[in-house]
Legacy VTK file of the C-alpha trace (Angstrom):
# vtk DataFile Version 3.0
C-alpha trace
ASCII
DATASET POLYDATA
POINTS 117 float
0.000 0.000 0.000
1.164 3.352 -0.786
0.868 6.109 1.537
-0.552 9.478 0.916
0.482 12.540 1.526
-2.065 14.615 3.410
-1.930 18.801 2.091
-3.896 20.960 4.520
-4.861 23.883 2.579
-4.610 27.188 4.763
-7.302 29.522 4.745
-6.870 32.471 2.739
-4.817 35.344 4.073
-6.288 39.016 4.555
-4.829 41.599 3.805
-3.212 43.783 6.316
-3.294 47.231 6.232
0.261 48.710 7.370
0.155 52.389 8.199
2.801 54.515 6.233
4.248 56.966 7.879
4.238 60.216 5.690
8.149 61.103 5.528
9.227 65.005 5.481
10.276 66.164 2.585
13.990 67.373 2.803
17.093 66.036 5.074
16.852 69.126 7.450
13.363 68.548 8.321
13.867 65.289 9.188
17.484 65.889 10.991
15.028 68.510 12.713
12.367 65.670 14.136
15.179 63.987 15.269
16.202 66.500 17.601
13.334 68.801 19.470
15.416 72.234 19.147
19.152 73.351 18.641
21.262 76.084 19.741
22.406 79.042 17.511
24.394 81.906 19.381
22.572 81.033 22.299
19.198 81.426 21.034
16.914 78.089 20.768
15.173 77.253 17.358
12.454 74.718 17.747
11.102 72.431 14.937
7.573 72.597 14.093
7.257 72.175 10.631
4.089 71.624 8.776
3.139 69.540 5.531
3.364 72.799 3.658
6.661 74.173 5.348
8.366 70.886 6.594
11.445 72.620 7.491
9.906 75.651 9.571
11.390 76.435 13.011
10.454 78.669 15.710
12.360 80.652 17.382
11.360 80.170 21.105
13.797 81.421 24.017
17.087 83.407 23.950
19.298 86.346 24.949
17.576 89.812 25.734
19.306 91.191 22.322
17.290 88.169 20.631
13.738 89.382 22.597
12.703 90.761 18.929
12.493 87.441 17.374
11.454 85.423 20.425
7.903 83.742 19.315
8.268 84.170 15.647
8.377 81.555 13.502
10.710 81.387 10.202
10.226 79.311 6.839
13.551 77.325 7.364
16.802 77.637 9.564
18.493 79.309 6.996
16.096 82.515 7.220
16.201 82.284 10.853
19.972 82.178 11.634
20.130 85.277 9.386
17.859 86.966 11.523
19.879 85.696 14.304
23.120 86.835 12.859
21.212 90.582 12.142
20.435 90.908 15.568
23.814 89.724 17.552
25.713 92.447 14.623
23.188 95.349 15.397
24.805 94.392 18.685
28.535 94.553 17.900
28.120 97.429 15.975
26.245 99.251 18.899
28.674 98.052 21.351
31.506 99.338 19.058
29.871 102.648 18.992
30.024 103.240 22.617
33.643 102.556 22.901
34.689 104.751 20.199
32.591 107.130 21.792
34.265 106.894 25.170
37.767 106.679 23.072
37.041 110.213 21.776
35.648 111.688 24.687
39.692 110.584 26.511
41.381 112.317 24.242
39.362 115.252 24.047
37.515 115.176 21.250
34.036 115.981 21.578
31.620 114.547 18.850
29.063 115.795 16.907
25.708 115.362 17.864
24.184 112.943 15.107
20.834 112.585 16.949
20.012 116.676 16.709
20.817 116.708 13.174
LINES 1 118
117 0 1 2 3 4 5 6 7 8 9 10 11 12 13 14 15 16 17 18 19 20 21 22 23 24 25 26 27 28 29 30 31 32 33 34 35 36 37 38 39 40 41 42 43 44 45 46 47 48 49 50 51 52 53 54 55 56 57 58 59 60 61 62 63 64 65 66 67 68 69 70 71 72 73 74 75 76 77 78 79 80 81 82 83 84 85 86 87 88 89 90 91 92 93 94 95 96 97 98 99 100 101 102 103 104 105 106 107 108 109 110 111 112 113 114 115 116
């Protein structure tokens, strides 16, 4: 007598739904999600990007020179580190003024006064 093999036939599989996970678009944004926030000249930039503007960032704490752009929110890093660099060089400048200032006031020299002009 031969024997016989015996196939069980499975039941047909459904099909599983797996949930894809919508990617950002550019290597920033998703270096970004990686990280909640990073450091530029001591002022924190947040991520919160949108599907729209994946690579927005918001600039939420720093410096009181920075207080101007605490809260707002910029289209990428990019446009907000310029802002950033705007700010701390209104600064320099500013700070650069005063000592030349207090450079020609010890040697004699008295300036002109730009602000009645």
């Amino acid at each position: 007598m031969a024997t016989k093999k015996v196939v069980k036939k499975s039941a047909p599989k459904k099909a599983v739904k797996k949930a894809v996970a919508k990617k950002p678009a550019t290597k920033k944004a998703v270096s970004m999600a990686k990280v909640s926030g990073f450091k530029h000249k001591r002022v924190i930039l947040e991520a919160v990007g949108t599907e729209s503007l994946p690579d927005m960032v918001l600039v939420s704490a720093g410096p009181s020179w920075a207080k101007p752009i605490v809260g707002k929110r910029y289209v990428d890093t990019v446009r907000a580190i310029s802002a950033i660099e705007a700010l701390d060089a209104e600064k320099v400048i500013a700070k650069g003024a005063k000592s030349i200032l207090k450079e020609m006031d010890a040697a004699g020299i008295v300036p002109l006064d730009v602000e009645n002009i």
